[in-house]
C-alpha positions as CSV (number, residue, x, y, z in Angstrom):
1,X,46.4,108.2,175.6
2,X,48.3,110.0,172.6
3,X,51.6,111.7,173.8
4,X,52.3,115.0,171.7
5,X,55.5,114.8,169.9
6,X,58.0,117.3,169.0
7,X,57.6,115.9,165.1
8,X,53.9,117.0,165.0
9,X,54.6,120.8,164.3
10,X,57.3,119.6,162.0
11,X,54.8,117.5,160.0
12,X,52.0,120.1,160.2
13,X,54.1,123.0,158.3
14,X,55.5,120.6,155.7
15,X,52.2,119.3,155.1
16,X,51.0,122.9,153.8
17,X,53.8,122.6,151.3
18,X,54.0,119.1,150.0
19,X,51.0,117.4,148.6
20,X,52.3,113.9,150.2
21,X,54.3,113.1,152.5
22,X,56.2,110.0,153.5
23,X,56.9,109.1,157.6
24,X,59.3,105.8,158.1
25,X,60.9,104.3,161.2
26,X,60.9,101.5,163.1
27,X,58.1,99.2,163.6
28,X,55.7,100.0,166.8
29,X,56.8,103.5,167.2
30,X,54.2,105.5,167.0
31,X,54.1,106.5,163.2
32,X,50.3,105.5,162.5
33,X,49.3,107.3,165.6
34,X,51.2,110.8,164.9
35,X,50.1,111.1,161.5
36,X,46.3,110.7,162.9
37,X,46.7,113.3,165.2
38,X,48.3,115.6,162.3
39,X,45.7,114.7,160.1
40,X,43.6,117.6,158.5
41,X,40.4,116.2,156.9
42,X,41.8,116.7,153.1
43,X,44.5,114.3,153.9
44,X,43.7,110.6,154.1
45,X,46.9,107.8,154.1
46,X,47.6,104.7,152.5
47,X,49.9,102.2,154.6
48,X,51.7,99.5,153.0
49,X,51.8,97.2,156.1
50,X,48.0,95.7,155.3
51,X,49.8,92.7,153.2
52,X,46.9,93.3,150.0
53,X,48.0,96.8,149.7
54,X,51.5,96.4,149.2
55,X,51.3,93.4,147.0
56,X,49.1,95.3,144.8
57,X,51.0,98.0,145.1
58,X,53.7,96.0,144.0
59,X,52.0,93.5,141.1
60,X,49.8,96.0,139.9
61,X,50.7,100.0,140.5
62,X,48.3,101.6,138.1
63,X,45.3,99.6,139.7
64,X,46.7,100.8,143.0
65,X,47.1,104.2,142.1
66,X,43.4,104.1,140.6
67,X,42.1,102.8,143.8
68,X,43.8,105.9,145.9
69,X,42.7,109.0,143.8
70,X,43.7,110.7,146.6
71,X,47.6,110.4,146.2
72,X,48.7,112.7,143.3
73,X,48.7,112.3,139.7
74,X,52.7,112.8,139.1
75,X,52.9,109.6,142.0
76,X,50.9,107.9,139.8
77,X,52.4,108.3,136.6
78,X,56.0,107.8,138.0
79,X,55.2,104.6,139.4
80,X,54.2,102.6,136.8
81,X,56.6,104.3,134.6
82,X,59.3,102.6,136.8
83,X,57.6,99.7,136.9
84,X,57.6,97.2,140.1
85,X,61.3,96.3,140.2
């Protein structure tokens, strides 16, 4: 059963001004299941907490970033322009 949360009109207008956005917090609070419920069917979301995508994220950012078209092309310029460390 989903609970609405105050943060889901929040994240609903921001969304129709950024072209990604970033949710953190604690583990096992809901995060994953808010940003479904806000999800409009342009938007898709990459999570680093499946172990492969953060390590490749990390060892190898322009394969990442060629992987996710949908993230934007300034994310992936800037990333591996910074490199992974």
């Amino acid at each position: 059963m989903y609970i609405h949360r105050t943060l889901q009109k929040t994240i609903q207008l921001a969304s129709q001004s950024f072209p990604v956005l970033l949710l953190t917090g604690a583990r096992q609070v809901g995060k994953t299941t808010l940003l479904e419920a806000c999800a409009e069917p342009t938007r898709r979301y990459v999570t680093l907490d499946d172990p492969e995508q953060a390590a490749l994220a990390r060892t190898d950012p322009a394969l990442f970033f060629q992987r996710h078209r949908c993230l934007p092309p300034y994310l992936a310029r800037l990333v591996p322009a910074h490199g992974t460390g």
